[in-house]
C-alpha positions as CSV (number, residue, x, y, z in Angstrom):
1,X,104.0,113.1,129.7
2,X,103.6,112.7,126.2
3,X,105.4,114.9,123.8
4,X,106.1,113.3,120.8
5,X,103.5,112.2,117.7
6,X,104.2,109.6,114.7
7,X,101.3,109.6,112.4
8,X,101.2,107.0,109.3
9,X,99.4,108.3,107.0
10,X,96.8,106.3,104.3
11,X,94.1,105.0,106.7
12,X,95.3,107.2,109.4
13,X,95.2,110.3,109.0
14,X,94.1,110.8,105.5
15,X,91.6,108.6,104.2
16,X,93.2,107.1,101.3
17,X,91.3,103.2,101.5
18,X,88.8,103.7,98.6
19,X,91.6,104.9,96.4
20,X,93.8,102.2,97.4
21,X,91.1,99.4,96.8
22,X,90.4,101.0,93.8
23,X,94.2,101.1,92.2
24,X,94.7,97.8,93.3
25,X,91.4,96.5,91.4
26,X,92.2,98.5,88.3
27,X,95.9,96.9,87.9
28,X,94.4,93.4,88.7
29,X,91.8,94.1,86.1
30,X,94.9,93.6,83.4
31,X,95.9,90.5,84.7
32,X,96.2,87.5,82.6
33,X,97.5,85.4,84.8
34,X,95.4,85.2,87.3
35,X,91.8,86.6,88.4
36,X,91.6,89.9,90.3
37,X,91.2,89.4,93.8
38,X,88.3,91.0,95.9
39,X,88.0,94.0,97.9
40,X,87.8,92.1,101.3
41,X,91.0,89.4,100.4
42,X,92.9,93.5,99.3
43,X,92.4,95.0,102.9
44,X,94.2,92.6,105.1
45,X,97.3,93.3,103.1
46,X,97.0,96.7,103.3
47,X,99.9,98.6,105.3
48,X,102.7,96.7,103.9
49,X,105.2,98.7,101.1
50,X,103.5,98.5,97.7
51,X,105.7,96.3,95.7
52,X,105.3,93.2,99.1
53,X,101.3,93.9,98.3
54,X,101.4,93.4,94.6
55,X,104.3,90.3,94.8
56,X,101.3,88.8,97.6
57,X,98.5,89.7,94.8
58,X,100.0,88.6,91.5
59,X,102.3,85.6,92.8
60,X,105.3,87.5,90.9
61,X,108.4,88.8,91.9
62,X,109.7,91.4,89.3
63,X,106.2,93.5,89.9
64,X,107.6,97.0,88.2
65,X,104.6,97.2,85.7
66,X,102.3,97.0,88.1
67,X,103.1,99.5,90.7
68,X,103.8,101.8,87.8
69,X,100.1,101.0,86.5
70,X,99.3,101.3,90.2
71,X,100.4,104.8,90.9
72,X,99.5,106.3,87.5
73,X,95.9,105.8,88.4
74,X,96.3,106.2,92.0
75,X,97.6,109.6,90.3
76,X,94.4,110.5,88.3
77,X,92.4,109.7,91.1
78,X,93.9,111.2,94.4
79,X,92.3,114.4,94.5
80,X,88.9,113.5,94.0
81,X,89.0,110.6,96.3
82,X,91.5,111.3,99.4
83,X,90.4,113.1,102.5
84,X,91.6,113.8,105.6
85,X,89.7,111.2,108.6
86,X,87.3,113.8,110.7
87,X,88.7,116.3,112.9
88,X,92.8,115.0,112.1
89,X,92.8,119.1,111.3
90,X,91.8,120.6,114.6
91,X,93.4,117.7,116.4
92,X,96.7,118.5,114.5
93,X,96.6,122.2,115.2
94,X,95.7,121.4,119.1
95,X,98.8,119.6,119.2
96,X,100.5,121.8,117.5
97,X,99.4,124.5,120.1
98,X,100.3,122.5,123.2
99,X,103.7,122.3,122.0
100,X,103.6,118.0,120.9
101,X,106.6,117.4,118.0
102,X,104.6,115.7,115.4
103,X,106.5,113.2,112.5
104,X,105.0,111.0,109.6
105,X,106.2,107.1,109.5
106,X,104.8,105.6,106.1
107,X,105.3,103.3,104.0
108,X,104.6,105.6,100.9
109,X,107.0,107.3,98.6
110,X,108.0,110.3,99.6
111,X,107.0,112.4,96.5
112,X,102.6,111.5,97.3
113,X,103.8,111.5,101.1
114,X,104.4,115.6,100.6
115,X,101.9,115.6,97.7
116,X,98.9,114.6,100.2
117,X,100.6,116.3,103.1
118,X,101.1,119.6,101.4
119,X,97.7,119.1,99.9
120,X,95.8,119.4,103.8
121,X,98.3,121.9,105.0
122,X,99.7,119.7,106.9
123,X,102.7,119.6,106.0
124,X,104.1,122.6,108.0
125,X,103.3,120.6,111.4
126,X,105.4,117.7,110.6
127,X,109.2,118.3,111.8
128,X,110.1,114.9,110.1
129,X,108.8,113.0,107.6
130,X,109.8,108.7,106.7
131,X,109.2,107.4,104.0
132,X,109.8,103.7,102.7
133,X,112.3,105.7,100.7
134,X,114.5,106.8,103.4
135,X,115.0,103.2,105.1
136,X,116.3,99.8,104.7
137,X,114.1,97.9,106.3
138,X,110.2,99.3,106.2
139,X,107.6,98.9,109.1
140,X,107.0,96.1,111.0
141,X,110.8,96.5,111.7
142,X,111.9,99.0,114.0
143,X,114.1,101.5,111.8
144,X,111.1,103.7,110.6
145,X,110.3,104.9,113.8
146,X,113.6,104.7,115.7
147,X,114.7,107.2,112.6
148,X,111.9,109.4,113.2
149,X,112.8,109.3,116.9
150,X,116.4,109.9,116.3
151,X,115.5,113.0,113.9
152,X,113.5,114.7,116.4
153,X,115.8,113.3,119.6
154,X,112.9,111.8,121.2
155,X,112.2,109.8,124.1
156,X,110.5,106.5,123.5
157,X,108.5,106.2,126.3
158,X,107.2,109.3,125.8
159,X,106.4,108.6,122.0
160,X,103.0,107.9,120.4
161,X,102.9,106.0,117.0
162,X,99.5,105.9,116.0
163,X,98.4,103.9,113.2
164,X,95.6,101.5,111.1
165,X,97.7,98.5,110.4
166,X,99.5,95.6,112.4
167,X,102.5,96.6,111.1
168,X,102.4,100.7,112.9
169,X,101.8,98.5,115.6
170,X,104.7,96.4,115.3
171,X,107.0,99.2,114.4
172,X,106.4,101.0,117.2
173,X,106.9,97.9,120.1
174,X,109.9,96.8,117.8
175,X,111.4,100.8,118.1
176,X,110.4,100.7,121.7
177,X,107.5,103.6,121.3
178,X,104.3,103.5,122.7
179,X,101.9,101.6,120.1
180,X,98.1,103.3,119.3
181,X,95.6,101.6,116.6
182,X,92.9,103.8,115.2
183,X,89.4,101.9,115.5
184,X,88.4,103.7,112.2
185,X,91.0,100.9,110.4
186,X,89.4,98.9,107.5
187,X,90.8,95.8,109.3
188,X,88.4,96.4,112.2
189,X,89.3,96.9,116.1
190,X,89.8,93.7,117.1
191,X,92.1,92.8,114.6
192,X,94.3,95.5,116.2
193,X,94.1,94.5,119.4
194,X,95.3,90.9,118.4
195,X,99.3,93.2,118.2
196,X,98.7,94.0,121.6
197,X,99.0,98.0,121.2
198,X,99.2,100.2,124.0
199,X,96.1,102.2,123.1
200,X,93.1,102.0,120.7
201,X,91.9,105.3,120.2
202,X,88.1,105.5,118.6
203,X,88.2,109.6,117.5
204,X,90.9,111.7,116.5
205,X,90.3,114.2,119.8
206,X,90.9,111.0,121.8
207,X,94.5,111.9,121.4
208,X,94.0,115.6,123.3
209,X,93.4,113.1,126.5
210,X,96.0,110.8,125.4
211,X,98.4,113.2,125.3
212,X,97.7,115.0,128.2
213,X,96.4,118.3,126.6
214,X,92.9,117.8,127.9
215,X,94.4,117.8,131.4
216,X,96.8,120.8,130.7
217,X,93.5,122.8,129.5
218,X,91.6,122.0,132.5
């Protein structure tokens, strides 16, 4: 029985990829160094910490300027751009309801974690929250989520992290969890399956059977 939830967030839950895409582009557009690349060569990176995306995109290793250039327009940008994915709300509050302990594992800051949390409401549901902030070694290693488990004292086996990228994946085999890809990730389905995750889930209220709630209402 499951009865423990770990969300990442951009390209999980909240639709965050056009705004992504779109910061990245805008900081490449100052390059001089090199050309900008394109929006397909962006998404496989995606999912790693900022400043490992931007040292694989400008070649550099001190890459301060750009994430600063990065989040200042991701900044500008965020409200008219992010959305939550459909039905993450209802799905949310069902779980909520059925008594599941819910946590965000991301590899965002924590200040625009709470910003875009708090911004959906859902923010009140989440009973911990990880940043890239609050570890040592970020996803694919196992500390994200074995902090998240050890905040809420949960059991592994009976622990959902759900994600978009390889590297939720990874996390969540590394911490010992139970591994679910989202088909909805740019990255596509069958890139997902490649990590082997326990579960691909194609809708949001695929997680009410997942979890066992469909049963329980039955």
């Amino acid at each position: 029985m499951i009865n423990t939830v770990l969300f990442d967030l951009d390209g999980t839950i909240i639709d965050t990829n056009e705004l992504i895409i779109s910061s990245f582009l805008h900081v490449m557009g100052e390059w001089e160094h090199s050309a900008p690349w394109t929006r397909e060569e962006i998404i496989p990176h995606m999912g790693g910490t900022l400043e490992q995306q931007m040292r694989t995109f400008s070649g550099q290793e001190d890459v301060s300027k750009y994430v600063k250039g990065y989040r200042a327009y991701n900044d500008i940008h965020h409200e008219a751009m992010v959305q939550p994915f459909p039905h993450v709300l209802e799905v949310v509050e069902a779980l909520h309801q059925a008594g599941i302990v819910m946590g965000v594992v991301t590899t965002k800051i924590r200040p625009s974690t709470l910003k875009v949390l708090e911004r959906f409401d859902l923010l009140k549901y989440m009973q911990t929250i990880v940043t890239v902030t609050d570890v040592t070694h970020p996803k694919p290693h196992a500390e994200p989520v074995l902090k998240a488990m050890n905040e809420l004292g949960a059991d592994p086996a009976k622990t959902l992290m759900i994600g978009d990228s390889p590297v939720d994946i990874q996390s969540a085999q590394n911490a010992g969890a139970l591994s679910v890809g989202v088909a909805w990730s740019l990255k596509g389905e069958e890139k997902l399956k490649e990590y082997n995750p326990d579960h691909i889930i194609h809708d949001m209220r695929d997680l009410l059977a997942l979890t066992g709630i469909e049963a329980r209402r039955s």
